[in-house]
C-alpha positions in Angstrom: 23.9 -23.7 -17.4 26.9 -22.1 -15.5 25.3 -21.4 -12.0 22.5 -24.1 -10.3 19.4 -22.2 -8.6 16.8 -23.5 -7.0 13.9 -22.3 -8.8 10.6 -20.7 -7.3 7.5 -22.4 -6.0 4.6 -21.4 -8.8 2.0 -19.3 -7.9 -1.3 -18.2 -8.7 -2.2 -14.6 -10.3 -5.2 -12.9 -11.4 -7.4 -17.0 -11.8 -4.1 -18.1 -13.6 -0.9 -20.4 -12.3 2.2 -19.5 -13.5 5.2 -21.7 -13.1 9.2 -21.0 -13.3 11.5 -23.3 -16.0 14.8 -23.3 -17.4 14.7 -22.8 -21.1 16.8 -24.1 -23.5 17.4 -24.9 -27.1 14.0 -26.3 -27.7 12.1 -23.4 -26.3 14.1 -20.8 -28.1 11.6 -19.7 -30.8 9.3 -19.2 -28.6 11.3 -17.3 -26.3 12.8 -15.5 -29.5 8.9 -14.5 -30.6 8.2 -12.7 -27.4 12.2 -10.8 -27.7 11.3 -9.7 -31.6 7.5 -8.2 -30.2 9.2 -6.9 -26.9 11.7 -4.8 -28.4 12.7 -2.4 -31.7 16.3 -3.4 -31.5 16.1 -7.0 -30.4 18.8 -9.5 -28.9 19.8 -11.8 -31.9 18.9 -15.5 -31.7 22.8 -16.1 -31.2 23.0 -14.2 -28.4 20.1 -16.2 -27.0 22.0 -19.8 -28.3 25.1 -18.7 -26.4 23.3 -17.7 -23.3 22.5 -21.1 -23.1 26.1 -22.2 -22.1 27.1 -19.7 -20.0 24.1 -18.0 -18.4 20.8 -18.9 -16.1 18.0 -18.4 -18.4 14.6 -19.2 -16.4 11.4 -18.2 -18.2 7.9 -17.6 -16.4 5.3 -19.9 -17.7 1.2 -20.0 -18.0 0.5 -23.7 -19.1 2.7 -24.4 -21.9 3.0 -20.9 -22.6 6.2 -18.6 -21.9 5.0 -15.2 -20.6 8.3 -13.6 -19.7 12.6 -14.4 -19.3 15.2 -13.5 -17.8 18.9 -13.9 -18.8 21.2 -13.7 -15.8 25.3 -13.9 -15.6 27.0 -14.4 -12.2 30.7 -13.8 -11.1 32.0 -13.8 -8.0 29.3 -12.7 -5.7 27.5 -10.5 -8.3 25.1 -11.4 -10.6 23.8 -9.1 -13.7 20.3 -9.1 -15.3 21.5 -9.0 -18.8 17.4 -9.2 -20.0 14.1 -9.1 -17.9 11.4 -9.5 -20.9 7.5 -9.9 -20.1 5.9 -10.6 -23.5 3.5 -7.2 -24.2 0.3 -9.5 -23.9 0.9 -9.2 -19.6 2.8 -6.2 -19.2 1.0 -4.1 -16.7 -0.8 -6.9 -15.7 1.5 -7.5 -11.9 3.1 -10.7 -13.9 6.3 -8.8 -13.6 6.6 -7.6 -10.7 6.0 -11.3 -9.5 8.7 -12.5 -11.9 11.2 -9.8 -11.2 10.7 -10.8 -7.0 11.3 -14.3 -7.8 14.4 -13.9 -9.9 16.0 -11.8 -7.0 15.3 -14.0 -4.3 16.9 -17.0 -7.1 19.9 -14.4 -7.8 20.2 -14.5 -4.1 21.4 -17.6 -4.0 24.9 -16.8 -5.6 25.0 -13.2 -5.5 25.3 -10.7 -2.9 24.4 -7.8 -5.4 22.5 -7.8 -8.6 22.9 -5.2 -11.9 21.2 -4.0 -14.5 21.0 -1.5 -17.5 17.8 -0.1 -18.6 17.3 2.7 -21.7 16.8 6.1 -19.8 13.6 5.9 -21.8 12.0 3.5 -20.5 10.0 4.9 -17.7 7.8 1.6 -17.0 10.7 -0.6 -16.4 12.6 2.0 -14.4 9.2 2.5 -12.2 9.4 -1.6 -11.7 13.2 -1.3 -10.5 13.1 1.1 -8.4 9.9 0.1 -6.6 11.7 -3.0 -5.4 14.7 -1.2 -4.1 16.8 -1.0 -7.0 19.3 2.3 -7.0 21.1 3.9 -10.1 24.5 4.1 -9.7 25.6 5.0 -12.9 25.1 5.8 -16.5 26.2 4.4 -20.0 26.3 7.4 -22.5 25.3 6.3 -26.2 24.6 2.7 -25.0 21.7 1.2 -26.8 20.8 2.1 -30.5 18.1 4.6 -30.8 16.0 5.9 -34.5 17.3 7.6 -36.7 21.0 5.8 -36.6 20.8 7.7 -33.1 22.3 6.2 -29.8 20.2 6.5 -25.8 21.6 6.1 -22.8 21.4 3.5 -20.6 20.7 4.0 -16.4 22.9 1.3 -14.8 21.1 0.2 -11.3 22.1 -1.8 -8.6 20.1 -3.7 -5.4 22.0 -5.2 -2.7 19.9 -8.5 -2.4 21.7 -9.2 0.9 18.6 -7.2 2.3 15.7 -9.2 0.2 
């Protein structure tokens, strides 16, 4: 791992206790499972195998279950979300608005400002960002494959976690 955080306390949500971990080689197919039913264009297992090295990659746990990741980069007082995934079975459920909070206040640590890019389309994520103070501050034409051999934007956002 490239940057050392201090990871959250666990808490309890909706009768269940959900705990904060590092992942890493071991927990990959697992982690992998919830990318493949999370997305239509998934990250490839490489990318996830490389992360590894040179990213923080703390996953939200239920038990011995992973519910959700999150992939983040950091250089030199900024740190970038390069993938906030909740598996599908606990979207909507408050689970990620809990994990996003806790991977802030752990960017916090390092960072001064946090980024992320998000597909214009997808309202539900951009709702979550935004509700916790995240602005956009810019826009990627033709960033993220779309159907049809067809290309969608991506909404670039930015929260100053100076102010968490």
């Amino acid at each position: 791992m490239a940057v050392e955080l201090v990871l959250p306390d666990p808490f309890q949500h909706a009768g269940e206790r959900f705990s904060f971990a590092t992942f890493g080689a071991a927990d990959l197919p697992a982690i992998f499972a919830i990318e493949e039913r999370s997305h239509r264009y998934p990250w490839r297992l490489e990318n996830f195998r490389s992360s590894l090295d040179s990213h923080v990659c703390i996953g939200l746990r239920r038990g011995e279950e992973w519910v959700a990741y999150g992939i983040l980069s950091f250089v030199v007082g900024e740190a970038e979300i390069l993938l906030f995934v909740v598996d599908k079975a606990w979207q909507g459920k408050g689970v990620g608005s809990r994990f996003l909070a806790a991977l802030l206040k752990a960017a916090a640590q390092k960072a001064e400002t946090v980024f992320l890019e998000v597909r214009e389309s997808n309202q539900p994520a951009i709702a979550l960002y935004e509700s916790v103070g995240f602005n956009q501050v810019g826009l990627r034409p033709n960033y993220y494959p779309a159907a049809q051999g067809r290309r969608e934007d991506a909404l670039l956002y930015a929260l100053d976690l100076r102010y968490l």
